[in-house]
N, C-alpha and C positions, 0 to 999 in steps of 0.2 A: 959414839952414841947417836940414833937418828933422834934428830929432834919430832918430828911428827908422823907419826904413822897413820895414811889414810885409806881405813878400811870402806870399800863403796863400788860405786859404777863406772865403768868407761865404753861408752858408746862413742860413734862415729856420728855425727850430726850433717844434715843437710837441709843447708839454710835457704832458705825463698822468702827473697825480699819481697812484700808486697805493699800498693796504693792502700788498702785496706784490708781489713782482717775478716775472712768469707762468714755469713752468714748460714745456719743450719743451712744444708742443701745449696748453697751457695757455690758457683765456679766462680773464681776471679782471677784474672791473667798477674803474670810473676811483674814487679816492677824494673827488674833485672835476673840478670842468668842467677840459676841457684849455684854454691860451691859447698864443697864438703870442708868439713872445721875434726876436730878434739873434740869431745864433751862427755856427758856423762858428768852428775854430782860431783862423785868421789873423783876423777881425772882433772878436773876443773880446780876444785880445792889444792889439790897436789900441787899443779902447775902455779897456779896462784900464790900457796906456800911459797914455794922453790924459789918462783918470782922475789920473794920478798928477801932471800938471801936464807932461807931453812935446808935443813939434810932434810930432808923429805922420802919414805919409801910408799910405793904403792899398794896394799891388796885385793886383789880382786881378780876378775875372768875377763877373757875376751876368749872371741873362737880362735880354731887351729884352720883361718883364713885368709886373706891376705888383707881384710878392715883391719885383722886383731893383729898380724906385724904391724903394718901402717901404724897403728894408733900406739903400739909401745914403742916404735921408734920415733914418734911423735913425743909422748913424755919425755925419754930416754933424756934427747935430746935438750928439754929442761933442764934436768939435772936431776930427775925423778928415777930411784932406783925400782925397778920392774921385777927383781927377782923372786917375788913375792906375787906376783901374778899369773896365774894358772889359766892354762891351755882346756879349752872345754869343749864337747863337742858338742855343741851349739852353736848359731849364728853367733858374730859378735854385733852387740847391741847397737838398737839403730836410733836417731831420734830426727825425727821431720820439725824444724822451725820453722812457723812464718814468725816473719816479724817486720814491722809495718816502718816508716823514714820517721814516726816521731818516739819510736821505741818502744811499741806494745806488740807482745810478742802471746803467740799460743804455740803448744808443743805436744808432739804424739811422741810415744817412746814405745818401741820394741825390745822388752828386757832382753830377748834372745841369753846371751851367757854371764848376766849378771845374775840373773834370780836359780842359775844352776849353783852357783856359787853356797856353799852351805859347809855347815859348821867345822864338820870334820875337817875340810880346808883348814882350818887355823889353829887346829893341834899342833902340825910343825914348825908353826910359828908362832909360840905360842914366848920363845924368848925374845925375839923383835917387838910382840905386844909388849910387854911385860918389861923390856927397857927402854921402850919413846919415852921421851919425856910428855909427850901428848898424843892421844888417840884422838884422829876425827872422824864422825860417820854423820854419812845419811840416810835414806831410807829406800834408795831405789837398788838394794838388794836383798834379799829374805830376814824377815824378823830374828829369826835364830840366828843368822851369822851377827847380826848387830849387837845381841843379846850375847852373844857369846865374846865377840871382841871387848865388849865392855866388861866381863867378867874374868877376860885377861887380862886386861890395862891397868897396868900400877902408876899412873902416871896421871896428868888430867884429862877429861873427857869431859869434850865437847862432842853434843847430837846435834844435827842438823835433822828437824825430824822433819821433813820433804822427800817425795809428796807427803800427805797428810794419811794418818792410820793410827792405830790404837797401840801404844808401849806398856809392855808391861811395867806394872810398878815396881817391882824388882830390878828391871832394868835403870829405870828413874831414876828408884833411888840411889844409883851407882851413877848419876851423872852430875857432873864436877857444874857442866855449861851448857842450858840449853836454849839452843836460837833456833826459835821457830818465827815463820811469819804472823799475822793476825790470822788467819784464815784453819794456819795449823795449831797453833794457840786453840782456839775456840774448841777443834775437834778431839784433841788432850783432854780437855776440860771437860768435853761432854756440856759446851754450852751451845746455845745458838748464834751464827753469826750475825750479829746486829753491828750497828754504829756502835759499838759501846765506845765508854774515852776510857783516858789514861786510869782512871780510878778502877774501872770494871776492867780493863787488861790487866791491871794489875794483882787484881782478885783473882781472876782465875789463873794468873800465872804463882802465883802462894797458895794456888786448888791444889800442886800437881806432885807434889811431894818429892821434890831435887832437892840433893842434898847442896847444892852451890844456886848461883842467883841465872836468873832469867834472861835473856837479850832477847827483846821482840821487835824486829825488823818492820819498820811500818811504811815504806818503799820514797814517797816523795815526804811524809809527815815524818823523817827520820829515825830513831830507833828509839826505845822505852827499857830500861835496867830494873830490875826490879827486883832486892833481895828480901829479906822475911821482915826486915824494918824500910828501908830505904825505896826507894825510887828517882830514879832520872830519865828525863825527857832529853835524848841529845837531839840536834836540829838535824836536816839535811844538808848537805852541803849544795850550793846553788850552782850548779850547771848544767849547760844545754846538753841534752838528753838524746844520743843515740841509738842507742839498743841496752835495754836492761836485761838481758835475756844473764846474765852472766856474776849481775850484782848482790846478789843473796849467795855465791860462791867465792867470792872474792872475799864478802862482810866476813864469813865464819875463818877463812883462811887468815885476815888480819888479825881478826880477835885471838885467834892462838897466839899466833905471832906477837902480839903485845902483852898477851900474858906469861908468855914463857920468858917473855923480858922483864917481869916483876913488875908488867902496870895494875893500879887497880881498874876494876872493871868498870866504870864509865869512864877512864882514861881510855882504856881501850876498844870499848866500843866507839870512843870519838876516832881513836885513828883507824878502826875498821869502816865505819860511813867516811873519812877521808878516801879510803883505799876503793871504795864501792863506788863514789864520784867521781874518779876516772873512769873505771872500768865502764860506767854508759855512757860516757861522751864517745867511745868507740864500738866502731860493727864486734858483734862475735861475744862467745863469753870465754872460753879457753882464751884463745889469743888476744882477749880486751884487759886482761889481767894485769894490772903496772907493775914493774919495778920498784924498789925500795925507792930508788931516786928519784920516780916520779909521783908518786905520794904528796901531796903539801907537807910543811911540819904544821901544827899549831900555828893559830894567829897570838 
């Protein structure tokens, strides 16, 4: 049985470190050579899982080009099964990082053969959904295909809803675990992004009609759990900050991974912000991903 099935994106990334992060209309010189990485949501999670010691399988598009060998023999080589990912004649997706030496990061994406990706793909797969023990998604491939893998998954389901867009509530209501940032939070809710605190994140994450609790990723202010009675505040873990370009893909790849271990869910969202704490003390979001072993346990 694969333990997690992750339906989403896989782009080829091309990172440019820069002194600072350009201003509208702005040129600013690279602070080193650029290189190409793995990325993409959905590729990233996978590799992440894997990382953590999970059977892991992939769904998703890349083109019939040499990014889209590159980047499955790239998974592959995790331990991420690929058989499940389809050849499309589209570019395979691209995404341009900067990202800056104290780890603020902006990012352009060209869906190229992620957003070709659509439902009827996942008819043939429809027993792979249907025996993960956990389906994970994100949002940077077509509404439909996410809506549709959530209505194959007999298993749990987690949404990474990233970028930010409107889900249906149908969809919703068929999600097990949803981690959104504050940012994606807000546009769920149909609120405005203010400072709100922990009590007004928490309101609008009981707006949004999941049938399971909340994890709202709040980047250096740590994460917020919030179920229909409960709430918790986990801290962030304290360390020097590389590139977070990678940490909101690591966070949801833990949090499976601890629940499919039988934690509860603010257990697990503590070892998902352990797991997310490595992953930005190093360049990259794909390859910044830890290992089980390099994890902290609990103090």
């Amino acid at each position: 049985m694969t333990d997690i099935v992750v339906v989403g994106s896989l782009n080829v990334d091309v990172v440019v470190p820069l002194h600072e992060l350009p201003a509208p209309g702005q040129t600013v010189l690279g602070a080193a050579d650029h290189r190409r990485a793995g990325g993409g949501k959905g590729a990233n999670q996978a590799v992440a899982a894997a990382r953590l010691g999970r059977r892991v399988a992939m769904v998703g598009a890349v083109g019939i080009d040499a990014d889209g060998d590159w980047l499955l023999g790239l998974i592959a080589a995790e331990g991420v099964a690929t058989e499940a990912v389809v050849r499309a004649p589209r570019p395979t997706g691209q995404a341009i990082v900067l990202v800056t030496a104290d780890g603020d990061s902006t990012i352009a994406v060209s869906s190229g053969a992620n957003m070709w990706l659509a439902p009827e793909h996942l008819g043939p797969l429809r027993d792979l959904l249907g025996s993960a023990r956990a389906v994970l998604l994100q949002q940077e491939v077509d509404a439909a295909v996410v809506a549709e893998a959530v209505r194959l998954a007999e298993g749990l389901v987690v949404l990474n809803p990233a970028p930010a867009r409107p889900v249906d509530p149908a969809t919703l209501a068929r999600v097990d675990v949803l981690v959104p940032n504050r940012g994606e939070l807000a546009a769920l809710a149909g609120a405005p992004l203010t400072d709100a605190g922990v009590d007004g994140l928490a309101a609008m994450a009981r707006s949004l009609g999941t049938r399971g609790p909340v994890v709202v990723t709040l980047g250096g202010d740590g994460a917020l759990v919030v179920t229909t009675d409960r709430q918790w505040l986990i801290p962030a873990e304290q360390v020097d900050a590389v590139d977070a370009t990678g940490a909101g893909d690591t966070f949801c790849a833990a949090l499976a991974d601890a629940l499919l271990d039988g934690a509860a869910i603010d257990e697990a969202a503590r070892w998902a912000s352990r797991a997310a704490a490595v992953t930005v003390t190093r360049p990259g979001a794909m390859e910044a991903a830890p290992r089980r072993v390099e994890v902290p346990t609990a103090a």
